[in-house]
N, C-alpha and C positions, 0 to 999 in steps of 0.2 A: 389387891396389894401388888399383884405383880406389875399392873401397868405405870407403875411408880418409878420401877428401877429400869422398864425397856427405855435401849436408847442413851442410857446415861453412861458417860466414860468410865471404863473399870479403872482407868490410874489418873491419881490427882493431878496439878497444876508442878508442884512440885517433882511429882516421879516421873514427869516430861521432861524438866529441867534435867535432873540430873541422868536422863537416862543419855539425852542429849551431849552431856559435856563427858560421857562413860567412853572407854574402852570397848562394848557392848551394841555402839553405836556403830558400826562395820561399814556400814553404805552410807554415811554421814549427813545423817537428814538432822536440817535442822529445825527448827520448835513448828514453826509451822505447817511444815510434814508429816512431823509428830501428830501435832493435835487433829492434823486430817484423818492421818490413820487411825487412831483412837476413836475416833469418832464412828468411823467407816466400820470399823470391828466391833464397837456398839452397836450399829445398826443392824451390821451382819448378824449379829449374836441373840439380837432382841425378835429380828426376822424369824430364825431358827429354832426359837423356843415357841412362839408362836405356832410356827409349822408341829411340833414336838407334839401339843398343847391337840390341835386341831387332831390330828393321826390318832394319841390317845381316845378323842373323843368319839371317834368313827370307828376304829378297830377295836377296842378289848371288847371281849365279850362280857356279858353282865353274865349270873349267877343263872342256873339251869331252873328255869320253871318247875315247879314242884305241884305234882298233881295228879 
């Protein structure tokens, strides 16, 4: 289920617009800037859970052999 949502933009089509025509919008990137970065911070963010994902799987230790 996870490989569903890496990658995918965390803000709609919509919340690029209006973040665009915002007060908020400081360095005045327009939509196409936007949807780069979006994108970019998808990628980053899909990268990093992965890495998360991988580390969990190598480092915790399992349950102490009983014997």
């Amino acid at each position: 289920m996870a490989a569903i949502i890496l990658g995918k933009n965390l803000l709609s089509e919509d919340e690029l617009i209006e973040f665009a025509f915002s007060p908020d919008n400081r360095t005045d990137r327009n939509l196409v800037e936007l949807r780069q970065q979006a994108g970019d911070a998808a990628m980053l963010s899909s990268l990093m859970l992965i890495r998360m994902m991988k580390a969990d799987r190598f480092y915790i230790e399992g349950k102490p052999n009983e014997g």
